[in-house]
Structure formats: structure tokens, C-alpha cells
C-alpha positions in Angstrom: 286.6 -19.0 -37.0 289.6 -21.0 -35.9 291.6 -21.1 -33.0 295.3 -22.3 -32.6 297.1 -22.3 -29.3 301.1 -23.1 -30.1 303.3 -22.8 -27.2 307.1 -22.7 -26.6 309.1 -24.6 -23.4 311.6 -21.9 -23.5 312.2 -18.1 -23.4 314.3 -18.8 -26.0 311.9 -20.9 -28.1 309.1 -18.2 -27.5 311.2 -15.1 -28.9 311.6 -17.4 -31.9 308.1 -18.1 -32.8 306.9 -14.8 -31.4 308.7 -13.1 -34.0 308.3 -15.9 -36.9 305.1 -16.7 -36.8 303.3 -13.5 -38.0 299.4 -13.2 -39.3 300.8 -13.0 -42.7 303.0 -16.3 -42.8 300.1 -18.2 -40.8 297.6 -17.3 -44.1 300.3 -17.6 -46.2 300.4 -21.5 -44.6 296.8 -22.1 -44.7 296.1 -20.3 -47.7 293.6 -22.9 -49.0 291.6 -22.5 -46.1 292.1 -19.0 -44.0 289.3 -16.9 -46.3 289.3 -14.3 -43.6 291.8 -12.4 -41.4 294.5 -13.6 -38.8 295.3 -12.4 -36.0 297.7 -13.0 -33.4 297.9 -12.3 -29.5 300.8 -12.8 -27.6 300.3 -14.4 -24.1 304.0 -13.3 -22.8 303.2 -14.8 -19.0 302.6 -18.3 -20.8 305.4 -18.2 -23.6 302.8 -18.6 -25.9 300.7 -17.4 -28.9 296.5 -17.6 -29.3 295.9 -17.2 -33.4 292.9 -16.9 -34.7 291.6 -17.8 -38.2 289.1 -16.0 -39.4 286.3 -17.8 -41.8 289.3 -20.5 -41.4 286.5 -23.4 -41.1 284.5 -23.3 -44.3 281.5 -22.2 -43.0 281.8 -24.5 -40.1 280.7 -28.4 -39.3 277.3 -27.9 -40.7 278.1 -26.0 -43.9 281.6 -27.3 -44.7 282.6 -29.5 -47.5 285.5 -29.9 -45.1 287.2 -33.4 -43.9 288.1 -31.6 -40.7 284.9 -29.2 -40.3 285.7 -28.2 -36.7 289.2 -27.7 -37.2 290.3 -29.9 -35.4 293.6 -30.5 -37.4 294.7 -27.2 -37.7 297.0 -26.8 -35.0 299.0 -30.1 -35.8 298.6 -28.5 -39.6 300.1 -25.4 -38.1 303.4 -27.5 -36.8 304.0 -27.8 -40.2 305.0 -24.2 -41.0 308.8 -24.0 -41.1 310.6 -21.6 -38.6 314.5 -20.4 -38.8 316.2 -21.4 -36.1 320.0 -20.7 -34.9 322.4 -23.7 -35.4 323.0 -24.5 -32.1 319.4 -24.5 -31.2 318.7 -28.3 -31.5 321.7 -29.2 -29.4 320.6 -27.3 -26.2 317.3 -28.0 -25.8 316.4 -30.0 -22.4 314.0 -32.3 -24.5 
């Protein structure tokens, strides 16, 4: 199993993730290594999202053929996955 915190600085940048990143697009991006199911949880007090990867490890650091057995990787892996965001997004963001 597999555990991915990703959190937003913004409201704004929350409601966009919140309703992008979905259990199916997360497998869909890690579809050579999430075997199992995904799930989601929305932490709403911390503008962020807890997602876990089921048999997302390959068995784990013991079993797994794996470069990254732990899983380290995974969440920068998950900053890959591409997001729609509205065309004046990038120009009012405080960072």
C-alpha cells in the first residue's frame, strides 16, 4: 500500500484538485504500478487530499523488483499528473 499526501495553498487551488484528482485518474497515472484500488479522502480543514494506493508497491521493499520499493517517489511521480486549470490561475497566485 501506498500513501500520497498532495496539498493545495489556496481554497481556490484545493476545489481544483479536489475535483480533478479522482481514484480513477490517480490509477489511470500510475497504471504500471497501482495493481490494487485507490482511494481518496478529503481532509477539507487542511486543503488537502490523503490517497492511497493499494498493492501500489510491488509487494513492498522486500519482495519488489522495484527501483523505488518503499515508494518513496510516488508523490513527486504524482506532480506529474496534469490538472485543468482556469487561464488566469497562474497570474494570481501569491507564489
Amino acid at each position: 500500500m501506498s500513501n500520497i499526501g498532495l496539498m493545495a495553498y489556496t481554497d481556490k487551488d484545493y476545489e481544483i484538485i479536489k475535483k480533478q484528482v479522482t481514484p480513477e485518474r490517480v490509477k489511470a497515472h500510475f497504471k504500471d504500478w497501482a495493481k490494487g484500488e485507490v482511494k481518496i479522502y478529503p481532509m477539507t480543514n487542511l486543503n488537502a487530499l490523503e490517497i492511497v494506493i493499494k498493492q501500489g508497491l510491488g509487494g513492498g521493499a522486500t519482495k519488489s523488483l522495484r527501483t523505488d520499493q518503499t515508494g518513496k517517489a510516488m508523490g513527486n511521480a504524482l506532480r506529474m499528473m496534469e490538472v485543468e486549470v482556469p487561464d488566469d490561475f497562474v497570474s494570481k497566485q501569491p507564489y
